[in-house]
C-alpha beads as a LAMMPS data file, in Angstrom:
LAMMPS data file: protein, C-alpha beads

321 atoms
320 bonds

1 atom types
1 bond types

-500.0 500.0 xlo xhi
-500.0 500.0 ylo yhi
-500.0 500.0 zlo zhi

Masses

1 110.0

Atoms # bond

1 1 1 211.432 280.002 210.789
2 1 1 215.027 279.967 212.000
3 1 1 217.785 281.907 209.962
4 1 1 218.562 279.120 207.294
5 1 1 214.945 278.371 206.747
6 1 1 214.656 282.250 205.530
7 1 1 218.339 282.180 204.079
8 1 1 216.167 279.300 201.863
9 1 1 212.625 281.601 201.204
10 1 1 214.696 284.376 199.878
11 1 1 216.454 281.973 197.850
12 1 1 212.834 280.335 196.583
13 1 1 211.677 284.184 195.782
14 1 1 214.599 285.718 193.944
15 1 1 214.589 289.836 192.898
16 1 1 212.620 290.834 190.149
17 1 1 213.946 292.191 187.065
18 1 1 212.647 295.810 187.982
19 1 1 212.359 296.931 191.181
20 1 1 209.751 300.039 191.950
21 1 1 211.367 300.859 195.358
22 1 1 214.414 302.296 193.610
23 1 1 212.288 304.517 190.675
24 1 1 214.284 307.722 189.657
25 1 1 211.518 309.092 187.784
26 1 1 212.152 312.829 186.399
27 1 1 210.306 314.406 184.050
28 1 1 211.858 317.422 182.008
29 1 1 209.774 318.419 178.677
30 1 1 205.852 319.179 178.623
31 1 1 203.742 315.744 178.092
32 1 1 202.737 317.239 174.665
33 1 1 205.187 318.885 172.191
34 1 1 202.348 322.102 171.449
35 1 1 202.852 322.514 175.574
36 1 1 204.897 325.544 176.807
37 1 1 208.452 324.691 178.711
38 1 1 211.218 326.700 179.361
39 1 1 213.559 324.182 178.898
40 1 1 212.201 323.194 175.051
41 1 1 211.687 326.805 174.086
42 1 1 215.292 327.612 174.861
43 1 1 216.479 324.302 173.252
44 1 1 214.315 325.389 170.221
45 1 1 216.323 328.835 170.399
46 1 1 219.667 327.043 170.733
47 1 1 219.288 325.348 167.566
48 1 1 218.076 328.227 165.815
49 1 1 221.321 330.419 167.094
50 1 1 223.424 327.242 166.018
51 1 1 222.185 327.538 162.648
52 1 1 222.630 331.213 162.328
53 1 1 226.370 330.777 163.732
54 1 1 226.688 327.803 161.172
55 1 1 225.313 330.404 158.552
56 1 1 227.508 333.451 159.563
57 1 1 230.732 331.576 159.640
58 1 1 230.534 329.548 156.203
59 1 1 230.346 333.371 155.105
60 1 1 233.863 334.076 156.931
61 1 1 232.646 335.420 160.185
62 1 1 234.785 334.613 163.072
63 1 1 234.614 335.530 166.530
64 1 1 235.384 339.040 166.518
65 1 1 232.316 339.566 164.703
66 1 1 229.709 341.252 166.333
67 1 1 226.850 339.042 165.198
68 1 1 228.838 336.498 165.860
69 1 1 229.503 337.431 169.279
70 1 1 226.209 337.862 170.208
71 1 1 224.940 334.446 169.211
72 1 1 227.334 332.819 171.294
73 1 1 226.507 335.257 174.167
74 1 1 223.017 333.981 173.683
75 1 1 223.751 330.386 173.575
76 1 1 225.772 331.255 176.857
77 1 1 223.079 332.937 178.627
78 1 1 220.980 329.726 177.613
79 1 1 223.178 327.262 179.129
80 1 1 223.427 329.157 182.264
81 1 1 220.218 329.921 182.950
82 1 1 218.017 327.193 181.734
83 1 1 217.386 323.930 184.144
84 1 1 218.020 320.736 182.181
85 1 1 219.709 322.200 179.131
86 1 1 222.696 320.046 180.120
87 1 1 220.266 316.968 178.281
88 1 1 220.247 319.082 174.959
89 1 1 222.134 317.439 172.090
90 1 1 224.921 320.162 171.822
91 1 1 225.424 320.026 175.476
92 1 1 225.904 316.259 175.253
93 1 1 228.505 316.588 172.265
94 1 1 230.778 318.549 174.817
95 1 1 231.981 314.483 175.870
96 1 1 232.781 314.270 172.242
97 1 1 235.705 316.193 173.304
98 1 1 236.374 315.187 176.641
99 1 1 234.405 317.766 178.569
100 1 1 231.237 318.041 180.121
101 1 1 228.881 320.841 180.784
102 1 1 229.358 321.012 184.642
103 1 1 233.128 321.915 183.537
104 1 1 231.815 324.718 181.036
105 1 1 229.726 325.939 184.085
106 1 1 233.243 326.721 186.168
107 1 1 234.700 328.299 183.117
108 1 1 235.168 332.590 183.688
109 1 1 232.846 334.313 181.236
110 1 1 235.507 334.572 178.829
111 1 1 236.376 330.767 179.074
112 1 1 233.099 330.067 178.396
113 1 1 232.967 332.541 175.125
114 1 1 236.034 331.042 174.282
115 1 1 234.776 327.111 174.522
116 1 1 231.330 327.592 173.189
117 1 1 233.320 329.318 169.750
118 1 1 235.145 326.212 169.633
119 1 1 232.482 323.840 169.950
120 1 1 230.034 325.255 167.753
121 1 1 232.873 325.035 164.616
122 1 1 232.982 321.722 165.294
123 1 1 229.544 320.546 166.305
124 1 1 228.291 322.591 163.232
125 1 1 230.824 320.241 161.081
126 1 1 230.111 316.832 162.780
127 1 1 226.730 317.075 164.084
128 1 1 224.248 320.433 162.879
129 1 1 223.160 319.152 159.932
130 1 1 223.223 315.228 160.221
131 1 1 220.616 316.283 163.761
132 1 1 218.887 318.804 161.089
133 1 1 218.522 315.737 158.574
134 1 1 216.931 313.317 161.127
135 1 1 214.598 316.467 162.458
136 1 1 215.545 317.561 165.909
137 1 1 213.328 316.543 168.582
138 1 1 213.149 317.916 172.333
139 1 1 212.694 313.864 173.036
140 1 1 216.244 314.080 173.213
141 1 1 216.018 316.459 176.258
142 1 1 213.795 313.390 178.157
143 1 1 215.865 310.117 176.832
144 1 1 219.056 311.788 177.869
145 1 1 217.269 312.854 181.304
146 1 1 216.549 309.241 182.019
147 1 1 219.700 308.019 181.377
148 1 1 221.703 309.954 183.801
149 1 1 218.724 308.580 186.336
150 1 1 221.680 306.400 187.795
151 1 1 223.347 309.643 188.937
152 1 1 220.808 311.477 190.529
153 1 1 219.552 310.995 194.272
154 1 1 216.772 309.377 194.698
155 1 1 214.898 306.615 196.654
156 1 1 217.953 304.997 198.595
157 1 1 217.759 301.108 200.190
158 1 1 216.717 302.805 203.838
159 1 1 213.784 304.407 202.146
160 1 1 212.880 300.763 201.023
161 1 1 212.919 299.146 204.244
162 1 1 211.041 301.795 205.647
163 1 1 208.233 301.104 203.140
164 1 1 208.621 297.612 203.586
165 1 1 207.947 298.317 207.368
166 1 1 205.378 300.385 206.696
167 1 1 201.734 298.970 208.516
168 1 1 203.837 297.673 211.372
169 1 1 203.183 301.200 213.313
170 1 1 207.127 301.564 213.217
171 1 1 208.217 304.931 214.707
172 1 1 211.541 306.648 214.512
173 1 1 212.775 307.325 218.013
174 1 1 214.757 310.814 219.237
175 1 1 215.841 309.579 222.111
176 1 1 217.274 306.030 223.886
177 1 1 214.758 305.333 226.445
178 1 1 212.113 306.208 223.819
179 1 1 213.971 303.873 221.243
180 1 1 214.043 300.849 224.028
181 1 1 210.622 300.770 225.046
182 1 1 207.500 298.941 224.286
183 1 1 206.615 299.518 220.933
184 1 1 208.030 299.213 217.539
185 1 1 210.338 302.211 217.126
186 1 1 213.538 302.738 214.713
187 1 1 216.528 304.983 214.388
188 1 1 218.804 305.387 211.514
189 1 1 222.217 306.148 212.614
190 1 1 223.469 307.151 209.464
191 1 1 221.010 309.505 208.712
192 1 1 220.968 311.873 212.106
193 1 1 220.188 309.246 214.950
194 1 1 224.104 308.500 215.553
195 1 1 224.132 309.741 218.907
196 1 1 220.798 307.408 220.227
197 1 1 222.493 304.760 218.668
198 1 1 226.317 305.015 220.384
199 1 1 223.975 305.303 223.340
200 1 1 222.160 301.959 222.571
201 1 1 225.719 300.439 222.320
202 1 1 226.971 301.604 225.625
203 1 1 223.764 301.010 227.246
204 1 1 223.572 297.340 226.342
205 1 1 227.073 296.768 226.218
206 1 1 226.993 295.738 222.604
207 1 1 230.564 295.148 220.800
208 1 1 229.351 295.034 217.714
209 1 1 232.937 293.590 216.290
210 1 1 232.356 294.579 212.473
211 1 1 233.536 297.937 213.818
212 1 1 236.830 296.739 214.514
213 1 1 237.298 295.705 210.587
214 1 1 235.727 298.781 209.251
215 1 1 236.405 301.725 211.712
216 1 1 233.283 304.174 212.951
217 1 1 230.884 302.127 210.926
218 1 1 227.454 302.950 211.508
219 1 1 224.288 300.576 210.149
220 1 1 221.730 301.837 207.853
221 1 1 218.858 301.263 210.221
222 1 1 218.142 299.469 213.764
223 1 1 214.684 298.744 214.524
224 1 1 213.376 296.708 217.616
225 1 1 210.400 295.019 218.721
226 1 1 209.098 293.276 222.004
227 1 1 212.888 293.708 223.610
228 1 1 214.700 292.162 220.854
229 1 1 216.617 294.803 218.236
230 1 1 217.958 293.982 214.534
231 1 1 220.872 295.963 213.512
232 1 1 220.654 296.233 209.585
233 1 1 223.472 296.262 207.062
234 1 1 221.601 297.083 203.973
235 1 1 223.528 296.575 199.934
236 1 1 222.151 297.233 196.835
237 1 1 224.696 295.531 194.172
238 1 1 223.522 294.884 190.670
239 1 1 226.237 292.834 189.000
240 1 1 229.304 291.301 189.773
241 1 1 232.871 292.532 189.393
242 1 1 235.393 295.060 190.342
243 1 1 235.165 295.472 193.881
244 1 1 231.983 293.679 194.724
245 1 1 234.199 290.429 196.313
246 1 1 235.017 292.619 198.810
247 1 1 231.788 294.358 199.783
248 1 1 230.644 290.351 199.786
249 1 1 233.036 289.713 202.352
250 1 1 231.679 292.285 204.186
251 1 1 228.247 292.092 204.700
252 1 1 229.158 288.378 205.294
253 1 1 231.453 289.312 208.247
254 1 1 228.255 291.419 209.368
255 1 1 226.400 288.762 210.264
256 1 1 229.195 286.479 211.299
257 1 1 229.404 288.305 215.214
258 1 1 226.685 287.622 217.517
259 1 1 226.108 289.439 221.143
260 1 1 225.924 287.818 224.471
261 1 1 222.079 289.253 224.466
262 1 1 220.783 286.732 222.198
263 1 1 218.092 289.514 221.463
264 1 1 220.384 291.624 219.260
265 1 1 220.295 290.547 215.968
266 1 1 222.470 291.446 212.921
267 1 1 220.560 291.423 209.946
268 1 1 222.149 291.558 206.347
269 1 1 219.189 292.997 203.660
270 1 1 221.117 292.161 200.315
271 1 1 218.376 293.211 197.241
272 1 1 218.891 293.576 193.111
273 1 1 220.349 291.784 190.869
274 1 1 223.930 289.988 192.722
275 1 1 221.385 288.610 195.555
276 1 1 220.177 286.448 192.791
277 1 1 223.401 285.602 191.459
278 1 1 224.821 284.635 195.495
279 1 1 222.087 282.365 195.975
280 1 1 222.189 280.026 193.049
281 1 1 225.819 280.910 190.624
282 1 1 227.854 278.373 191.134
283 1 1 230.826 279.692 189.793
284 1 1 234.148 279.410 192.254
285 1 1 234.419 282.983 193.438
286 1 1 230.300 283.241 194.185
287 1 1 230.230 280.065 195.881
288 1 1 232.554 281.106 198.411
289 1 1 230.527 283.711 199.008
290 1 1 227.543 281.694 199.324
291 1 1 229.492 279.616 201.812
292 1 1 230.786 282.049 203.906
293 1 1 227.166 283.418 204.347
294 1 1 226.078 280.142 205.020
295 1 1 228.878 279.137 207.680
296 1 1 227.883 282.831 209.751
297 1 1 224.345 281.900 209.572
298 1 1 225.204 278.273 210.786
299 1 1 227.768 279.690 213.306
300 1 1 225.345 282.921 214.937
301 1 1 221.838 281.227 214.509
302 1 1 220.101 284.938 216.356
303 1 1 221.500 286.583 212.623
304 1 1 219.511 286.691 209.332
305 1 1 220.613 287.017 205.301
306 1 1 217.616 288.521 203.663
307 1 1 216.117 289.595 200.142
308 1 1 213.343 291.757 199.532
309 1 1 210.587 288.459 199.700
310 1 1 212.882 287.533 202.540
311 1 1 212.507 290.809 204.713
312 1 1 208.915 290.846 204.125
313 1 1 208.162 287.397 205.435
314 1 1 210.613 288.091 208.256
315 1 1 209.046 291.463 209.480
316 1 1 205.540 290.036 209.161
317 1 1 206.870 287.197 211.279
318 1 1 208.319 289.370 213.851
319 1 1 205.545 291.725 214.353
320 1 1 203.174 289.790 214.829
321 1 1 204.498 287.843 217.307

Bonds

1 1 1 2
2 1 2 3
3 1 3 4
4 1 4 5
5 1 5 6
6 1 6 7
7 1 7 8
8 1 8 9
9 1 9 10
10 1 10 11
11 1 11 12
12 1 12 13
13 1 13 14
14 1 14 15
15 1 15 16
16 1 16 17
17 1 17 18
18 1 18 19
19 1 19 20
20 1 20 21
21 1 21 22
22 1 22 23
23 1 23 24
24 1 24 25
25 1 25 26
26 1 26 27
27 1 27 28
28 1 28 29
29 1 29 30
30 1 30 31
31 1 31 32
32 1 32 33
33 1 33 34
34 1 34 35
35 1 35 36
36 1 36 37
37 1 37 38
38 1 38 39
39 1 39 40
40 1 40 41
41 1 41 42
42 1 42 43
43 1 43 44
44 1 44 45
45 1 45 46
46 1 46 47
47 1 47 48
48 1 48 49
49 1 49 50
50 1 50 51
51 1 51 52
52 1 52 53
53 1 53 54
54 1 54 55
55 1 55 56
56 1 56 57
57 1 57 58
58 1 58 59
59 1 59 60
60 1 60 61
61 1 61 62
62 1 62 63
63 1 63 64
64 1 64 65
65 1 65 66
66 1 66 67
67 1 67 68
68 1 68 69
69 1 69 70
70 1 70 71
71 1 71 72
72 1 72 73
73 1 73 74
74 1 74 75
75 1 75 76
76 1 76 77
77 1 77 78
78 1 78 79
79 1 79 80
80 1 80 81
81 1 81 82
82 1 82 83
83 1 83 84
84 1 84 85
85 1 85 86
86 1 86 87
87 1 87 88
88 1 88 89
89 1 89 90
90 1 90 91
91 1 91 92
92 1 92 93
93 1 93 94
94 1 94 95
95 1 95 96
96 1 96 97
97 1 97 98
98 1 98 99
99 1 99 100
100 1 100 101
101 1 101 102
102 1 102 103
103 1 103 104
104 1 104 105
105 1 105 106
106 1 106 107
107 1 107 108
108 1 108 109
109 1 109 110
110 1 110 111
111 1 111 112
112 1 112 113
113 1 113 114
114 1 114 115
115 1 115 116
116 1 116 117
117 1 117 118
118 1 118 119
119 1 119 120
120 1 120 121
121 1 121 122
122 1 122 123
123 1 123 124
124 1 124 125
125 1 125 126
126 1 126 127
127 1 127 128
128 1 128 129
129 1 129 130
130 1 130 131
131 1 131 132
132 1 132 133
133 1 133 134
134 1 134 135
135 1 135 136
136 1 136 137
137 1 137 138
138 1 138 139
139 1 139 140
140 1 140 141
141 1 141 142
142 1 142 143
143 1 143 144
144 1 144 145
145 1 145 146
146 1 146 147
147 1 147 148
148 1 148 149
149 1 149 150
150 1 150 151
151 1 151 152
152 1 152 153
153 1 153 154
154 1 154 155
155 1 155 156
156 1 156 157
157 1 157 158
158 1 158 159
159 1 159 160
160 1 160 161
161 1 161 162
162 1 162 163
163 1 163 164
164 1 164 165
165 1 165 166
166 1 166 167
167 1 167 168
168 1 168 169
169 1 169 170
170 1 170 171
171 1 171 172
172 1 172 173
173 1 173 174
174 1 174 175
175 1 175 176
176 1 176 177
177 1 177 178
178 1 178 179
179 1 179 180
180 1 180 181
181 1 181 182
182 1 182 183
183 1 183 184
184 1 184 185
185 1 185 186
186 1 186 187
187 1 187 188
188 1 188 189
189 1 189 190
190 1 190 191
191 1 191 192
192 1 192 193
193 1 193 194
194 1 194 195
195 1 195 196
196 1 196 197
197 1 197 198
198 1 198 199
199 1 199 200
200 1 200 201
201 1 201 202
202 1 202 203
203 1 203 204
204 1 204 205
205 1 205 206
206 1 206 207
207 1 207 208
208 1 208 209
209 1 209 210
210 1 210 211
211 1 211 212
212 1 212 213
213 1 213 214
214 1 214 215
215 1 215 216
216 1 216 217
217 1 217 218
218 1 218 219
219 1 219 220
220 1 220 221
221 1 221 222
222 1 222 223
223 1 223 224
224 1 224 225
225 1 225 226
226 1 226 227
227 1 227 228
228 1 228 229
229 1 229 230
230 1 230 231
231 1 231 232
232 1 232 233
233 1 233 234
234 1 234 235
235 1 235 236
236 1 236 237
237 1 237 238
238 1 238 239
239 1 239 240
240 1 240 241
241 1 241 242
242 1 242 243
243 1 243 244
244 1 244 245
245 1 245 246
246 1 246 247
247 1 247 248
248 1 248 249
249 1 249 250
250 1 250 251
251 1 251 252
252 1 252 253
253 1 253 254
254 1 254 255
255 1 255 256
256 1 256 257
257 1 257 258
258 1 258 259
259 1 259 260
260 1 260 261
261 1 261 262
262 1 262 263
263 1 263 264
264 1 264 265
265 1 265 266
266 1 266 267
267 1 267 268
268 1 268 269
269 1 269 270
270 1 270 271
271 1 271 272
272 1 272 273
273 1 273 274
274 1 274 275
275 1 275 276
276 1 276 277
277 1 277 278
278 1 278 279
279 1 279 280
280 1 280 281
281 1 281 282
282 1 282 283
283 1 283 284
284 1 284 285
285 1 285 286
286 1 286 287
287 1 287 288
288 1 288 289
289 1 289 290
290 1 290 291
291 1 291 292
292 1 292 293
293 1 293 294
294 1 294 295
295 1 295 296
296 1 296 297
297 1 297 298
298 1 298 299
299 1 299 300
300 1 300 301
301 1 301 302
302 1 302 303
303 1 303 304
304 1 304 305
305 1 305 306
306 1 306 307
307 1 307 308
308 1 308 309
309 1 309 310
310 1 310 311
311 1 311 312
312 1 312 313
313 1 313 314
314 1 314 315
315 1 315 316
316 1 316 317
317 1 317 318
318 1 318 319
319 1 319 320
320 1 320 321
């Protein structure tokens, strides 16, 4: 097919609503609650010191106390020394107040003593016994775990393509003349391969223009087959908004340079959510978009626009020609 014809099959096989290639999946409590775990028996101790401090101070204690004192030592030594207690309820009720625990972790010792005193007055006023009511779970610990998934490294869009490419015998290259010859071979020159790839440039006097708008770029991954290489811009963009005209723009102008070689091609891999909403909203600003990928494909026929269905059928296509 030529570029429009699989500009139109990724179109005809839009992004699913989940996509497995991007799973963040981190487990943090036992997979039964009788099950030993650091991490729940010190969250189990935590609540049980909370409810001693909550006990002590009703009585008067304050912080000069020396039971007192010791609790929040405790709690302290729990929170810095216990993987995953930032997911624990009363580590999560630090935002309450406009902090977070990776701040409490570059407070001094006495900072810390200081905060956690603070924070237990008020968490035992606004939260202790409401969470006591309800029955505290270590669930908590797991639910809070997957929803800071979003924030933690994990399976990137390079790591997709990869598996996408994987049964095609693709291997990464070291070197230039290893990269250029028969085979299928890839570098990434993002990812410790920069110095092959300013190489491939020079050696086959590519310009490479998108450069020239956004200084020292390097693509996510190159790949090449039977003499002919694809440069590839990959984006993963979920919704629209913000900033996300811009990055449009971009990946458009990625596609919109062609080479004298007519066997270097600039590929644009565009997966989640937005690729759906460029290839059929019709709203003004996402038609525009649409358009401009259209009039690059149109204008630099050697360059492709590509979701996930879209890259599959392509790479099949290519390697088995």
């Amino acid at each position: 097919m030529n570029n429009l014809e699989y500009f139109e099959y990724s179109k005809e096989h839009p992004e699913g609503l989940i996509d497995p290639y991007y799973a963040k999946d981190f487990v943090v409590i036992p997979d039964k609650v009788d099950d030993f775990s650091m991490l729940t028996a010190n969250n189990d101790r935590m609540i049980e010191l909370i409810s001693k401090f909550k006990e002590l101070h009703e009585l008067g204690k304050d912080s000069t106390d020396d039971d007192i004192e010791k609790i929040i030592n405790k709690i302290c030594h729990i929170l810095d020394n216990t993987p995953g207690i930032n997911y624990s309820a009363f580590s999560q009720f630090f935002m309450v107040y406009n902090f977070t625990y990776s701040l409490y972790q570059k407070l001094s010792g006495s900072k810390k003593f200081e905060f956690i005193y603070e924070m237990l007055i008020r968490y035992c006023k606004e939260r202790h016994e409401m969470y006591m009511s309800h029955g505290y779970s270590n669930m908590i610990l797991q639910v809070m775990c997957d929803n800071y998934s979003h924030k933690r490294n994990g399976k990137t869009g390079i790591n997709k393509i990869l598996a996408l490419m994987r049964g095609f015998n693709m291997v990464q290259s070291g070197s230039l003349n290893y990269f250029v010859s028969s085979g299928n071979h890839y570098i990434l020159p993002d990812k410790g391969d920069r110095v092959t790839f300013e190489k491939f440039l020079k050696t086959y006097f590519i310009k490479m223009k998108s450069r020239e708008i956004a200084q020292d770029k390097l693509p996510d991954i190159v790949f090449s087959h039977n003499g002919h290489f694809y440069i590839c811009e990959l984006k993963s963009m979920k919704e629209s908004g913000g900033g996300q005209n811009h990055t449009v723009m971009e990946f458009a102008n990625f596609i919109n340079y062609s080479e004298i070689n007519p066997n270097i091609h600039y590929i644009t891999f565009l997966d989640c959510e937005y690729s759906n909403l460029l290839f059929s909203d019709n709203s003004p600003k996402i038609s525009l978009q649409r358009k401009a990928v259209i009039d690059a494909l149109t204008n630099n026929p050697q360059n492709y626009f590509l979701n996930t269905e879209g890259m599959k059928k392509f790479l099949a296509d290519v390697f088995s020609a």
